[in-house]
C-alpha positions in Angstrom: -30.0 -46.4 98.9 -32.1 -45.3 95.8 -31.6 -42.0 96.6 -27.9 -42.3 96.7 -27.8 -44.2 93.5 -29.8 -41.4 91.7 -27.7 -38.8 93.2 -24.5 -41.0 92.0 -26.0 -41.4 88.6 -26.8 -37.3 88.7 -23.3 -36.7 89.8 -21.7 -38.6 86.6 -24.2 -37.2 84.1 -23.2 -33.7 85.6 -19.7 -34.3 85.1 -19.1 -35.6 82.4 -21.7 -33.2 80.3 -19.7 -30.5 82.0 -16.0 -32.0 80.2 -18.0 -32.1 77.1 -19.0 -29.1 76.9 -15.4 -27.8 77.9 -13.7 -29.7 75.1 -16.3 -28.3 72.5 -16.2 -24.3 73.9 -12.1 -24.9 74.1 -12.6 -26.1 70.0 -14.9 -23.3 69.3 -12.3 -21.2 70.9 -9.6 -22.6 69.2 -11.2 -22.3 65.9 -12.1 -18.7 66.6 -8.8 -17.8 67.5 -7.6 -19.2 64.0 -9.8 -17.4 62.0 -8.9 -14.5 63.6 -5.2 -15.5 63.1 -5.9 -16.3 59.2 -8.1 -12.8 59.2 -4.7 -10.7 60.4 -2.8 -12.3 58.3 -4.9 -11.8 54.7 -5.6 -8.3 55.7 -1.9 -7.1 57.4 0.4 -4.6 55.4 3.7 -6.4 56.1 6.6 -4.1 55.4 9.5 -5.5 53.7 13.3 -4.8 54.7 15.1 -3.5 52.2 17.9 -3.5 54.4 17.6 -6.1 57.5 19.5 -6.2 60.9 21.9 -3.8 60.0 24.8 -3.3 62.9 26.1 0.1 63.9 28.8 0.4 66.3 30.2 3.9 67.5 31.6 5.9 70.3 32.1 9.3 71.7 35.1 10.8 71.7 36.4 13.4 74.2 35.1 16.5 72.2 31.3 15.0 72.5 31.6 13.7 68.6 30.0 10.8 67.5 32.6 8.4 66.0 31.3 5.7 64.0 33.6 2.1 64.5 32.1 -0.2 62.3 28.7 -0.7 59.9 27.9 -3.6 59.2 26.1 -2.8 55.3 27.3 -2.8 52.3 24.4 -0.5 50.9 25.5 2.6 49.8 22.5 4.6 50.8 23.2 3.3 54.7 26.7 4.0 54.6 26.1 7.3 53.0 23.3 8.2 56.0 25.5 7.4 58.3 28.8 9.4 57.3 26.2 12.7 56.7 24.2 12.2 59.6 25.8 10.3 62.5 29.6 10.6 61.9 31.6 13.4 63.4 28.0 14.9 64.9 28.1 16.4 68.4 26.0 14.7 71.1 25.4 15.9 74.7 26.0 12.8 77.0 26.9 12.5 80.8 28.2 9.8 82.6 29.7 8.4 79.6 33.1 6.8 78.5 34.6 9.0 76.3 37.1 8.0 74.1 36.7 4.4 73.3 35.9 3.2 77.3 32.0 3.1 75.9 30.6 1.6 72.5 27.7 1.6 71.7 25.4 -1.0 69.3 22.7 0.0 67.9 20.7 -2.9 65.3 18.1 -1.2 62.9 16.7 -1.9 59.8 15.6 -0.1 56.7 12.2 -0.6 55.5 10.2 -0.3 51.9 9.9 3.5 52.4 13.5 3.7 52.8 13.1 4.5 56.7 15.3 3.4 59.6 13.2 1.3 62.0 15.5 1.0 64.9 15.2 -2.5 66.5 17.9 -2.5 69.7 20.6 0.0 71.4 22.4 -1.6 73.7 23.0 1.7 76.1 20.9 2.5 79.0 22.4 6.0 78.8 19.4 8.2 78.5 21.1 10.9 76.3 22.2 8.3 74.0 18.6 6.6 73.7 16.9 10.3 73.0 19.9 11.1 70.7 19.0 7.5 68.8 15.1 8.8 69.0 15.6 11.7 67.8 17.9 11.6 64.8 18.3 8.2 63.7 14.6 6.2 64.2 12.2 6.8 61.5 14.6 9.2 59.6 14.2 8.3 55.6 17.6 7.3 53.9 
């Protein structure tokens, strides 16, 4: 009976140490996560938008030109990029609704070095996402 109150009193000192010294490693953890948090967050470069969330809706017409339907911006330099460089362009595509059966959305922003950072294009045709890719992400305005 000793024994098995020793054992019983073993068994409760075990476990409960062992939740105590969960709680303090899960705090330690916690509190190293945060500085690390607080450490990004002195030291990180954010950029900042000049132009945010800007909408840019267009289609292909039967002649494989781009034909822009609606831009959501009323900054000149966006509106100018787009007529020069999207507007009218040619682009290769296959399986494709050509003249109005297909639009395509494409959201991007402009950041402080006056570059297009392209956030969504809602088209799973691969010719459309290299086309977006290649000539419109990145590209400065």
């Amino acid at each position: 009976m000793r024994k098995f109150k020793l054992l019983a009193l073993a068994l409760i000192i075990g476990t409960t140490s062992a939740f105590a010294l969960s709680k303090n490693s899960t705090d330690a953890t916690r509190n190293q996560l945060r500085n690390q948090d607080i450490n990004v967050l002195n030291t990180s470069d954010f950029i900042i938008e000049k132009e945010p969330n800007v909408k840019l809706t267009f289609t292909v017409n039967s002649n494989s030109d781009i034909v822009v339907l609606a831009v959501n911006s009323k900054n000149s330099d966006v509106l100018n990029f787009v007529r020069e460089n999207l507007n009218g362009k040619k682009i290769e595509v296959s399986d494709f609704k050509t003249d109005g059966g297909e639009k395509v959305t494409i959201t991007f922003s402009v950041n402080s070095e006056s570059k297009i950072v392209v956030l969504s294009v809602d088209s799973k045709n691969s010719d459309i996402l290299n086309y977006v890719r290649q000539n419109l992400n990145g590209k400065k305005i």
